[in-house]
N, C-alpha and C positions, 0 to 999 in steps of 0.2 A: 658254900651256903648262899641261899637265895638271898638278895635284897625285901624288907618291910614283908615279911611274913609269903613271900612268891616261892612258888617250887623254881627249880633249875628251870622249866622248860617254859614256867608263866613268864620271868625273866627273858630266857630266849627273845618268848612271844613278843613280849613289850619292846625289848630293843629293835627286833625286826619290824614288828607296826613303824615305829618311828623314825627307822631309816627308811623305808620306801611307801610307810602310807595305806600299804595293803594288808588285811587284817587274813585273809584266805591266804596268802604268800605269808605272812609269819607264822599261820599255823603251818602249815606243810613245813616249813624250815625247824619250827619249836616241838613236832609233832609227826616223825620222820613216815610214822604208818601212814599218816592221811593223805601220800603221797596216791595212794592205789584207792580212796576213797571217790565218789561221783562227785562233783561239783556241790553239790547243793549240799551235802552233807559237810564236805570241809567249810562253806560257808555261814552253816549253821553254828558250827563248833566253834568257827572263830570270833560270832557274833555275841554267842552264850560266853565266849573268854574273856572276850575285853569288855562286855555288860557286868561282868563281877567286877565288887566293889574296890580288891582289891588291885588286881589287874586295872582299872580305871584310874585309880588314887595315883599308883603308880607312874601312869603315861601322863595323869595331869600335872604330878609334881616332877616330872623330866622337863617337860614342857615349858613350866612357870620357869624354872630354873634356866633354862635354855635364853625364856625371851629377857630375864631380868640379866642376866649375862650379855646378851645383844645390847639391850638398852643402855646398859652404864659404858660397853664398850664404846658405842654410839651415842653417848649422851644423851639419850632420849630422854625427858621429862613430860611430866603434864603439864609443867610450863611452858615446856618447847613445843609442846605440841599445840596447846591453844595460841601461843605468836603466833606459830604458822598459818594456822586456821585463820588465823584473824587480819593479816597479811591479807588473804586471799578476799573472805568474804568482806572486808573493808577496801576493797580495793580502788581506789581513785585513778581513772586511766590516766588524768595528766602528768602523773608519776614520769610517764615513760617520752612525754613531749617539752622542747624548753617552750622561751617566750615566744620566738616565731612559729611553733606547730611543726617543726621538723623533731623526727624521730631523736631521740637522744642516744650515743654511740653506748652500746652494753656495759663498754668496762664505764665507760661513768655515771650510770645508773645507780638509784640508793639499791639497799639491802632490799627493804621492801620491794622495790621492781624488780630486781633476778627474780625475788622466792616467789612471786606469781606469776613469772613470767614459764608459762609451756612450752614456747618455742618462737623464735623468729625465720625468718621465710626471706631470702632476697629473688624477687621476681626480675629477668629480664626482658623487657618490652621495647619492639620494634628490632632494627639490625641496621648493618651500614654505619651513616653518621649518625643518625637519629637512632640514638641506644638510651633508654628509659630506667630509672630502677626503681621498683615498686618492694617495699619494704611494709611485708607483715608482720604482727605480733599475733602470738596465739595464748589465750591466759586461762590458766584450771575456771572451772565451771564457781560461780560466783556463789548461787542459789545452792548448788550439791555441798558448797563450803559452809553458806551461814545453817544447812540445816543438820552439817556434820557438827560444826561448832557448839550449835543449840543443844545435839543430845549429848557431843561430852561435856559439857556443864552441865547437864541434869534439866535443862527446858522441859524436855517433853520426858514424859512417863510411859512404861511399856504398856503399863494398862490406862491408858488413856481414854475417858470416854466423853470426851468432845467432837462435836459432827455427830453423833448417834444418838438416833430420836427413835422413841417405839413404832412400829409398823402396825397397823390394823387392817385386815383384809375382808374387805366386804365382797361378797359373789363374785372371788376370783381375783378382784381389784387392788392393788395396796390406796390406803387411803394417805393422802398428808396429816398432820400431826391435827391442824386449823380443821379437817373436818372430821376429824374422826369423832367429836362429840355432838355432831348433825345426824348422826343416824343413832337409828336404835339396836343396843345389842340383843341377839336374842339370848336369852338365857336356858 
């Protein structure tokens, strides 16, 4: 018997969707005729399959289940994940330098500077006796962090309508907001 009210081969479908992603490849596997079918026709079928409600219910609730399995195994939290964020977009480079301005050696680094830390780089510069070592840090994007941060707190709102001012177009022209009550409309 099917799972959550799915025939044998809607089940099929859904597991196939979700091990490989392709919705035309789980129908021809869920749906062995549409092997001999034209393209556009298996992908029709498979678009109408997993747009029903329950076929969709289904792959969303493998899914939930999947990432909430990942996360406890990895201890993901919303707690752990705003540190991180916040690690990054707070990030103070002298973290990573002592009192003289020399690099500080990684294992002795705090927590904070590993988990913003992207990558370090040792450059060798010059050869011979005169052998140089140029020592890069590389650190996640600072600005992509606090604006990742801002919308999982909830800052910003999907329907956002800040920066959006009406447009008035006279003879072609868009006007600014400041003149658009200098002309006359025609009615």
């Amino acid at each position: 018997m099917a799972k959550r009210g799915l025939t044998v081969k809607q089940e099929l479908f859904v597991q196939e969707y979700l091990e490989h992603g392709n919705a035309s490849q789980a129908y021809r596997v869920a749906y062995p005729t549409s092997k001999k079918w034209k393209d556009s026709s298996v992908w029709r079928q498979a678009k109408y399959t997993i747009d029903l409600p329950n076929v969709l219910a289904r792959v969303n609730s493998i899914k939930e289940a999947a990432a909430r399995k990942i996360a406890k195994k990895y201890e993901v939290t919303q707690e752990r994940l705003t540190k991180e964020y916040a690690r990054i977009a707070f990030l103070d480079f002298s973290i990573f330098f002592d009192n003289q301005g020399q690099l500080i050696p990684i294992q002795e680094m705090s927590a904070d500077a590993k988990a913003s830390l992207a990558g370090l780089e040792t450059v060798i510069v010059g050869g011979g006796d005169q052998v140089d070592y140029i020592k890069k840090i590389k650190t996640y994007d600072k600005l992509k962090a606090l604006g990742d941060l801002a919308k999982h707190l909830g800052f910003f709102k999907e329907d956002n309508e800040q920066g959006k001012e009406k447009v008035v177009i006279y003879n072609n022209i868009e006007l600014p907001q400041e003149m658009q009550n200098l002309i006359p409309l025609k009615r």
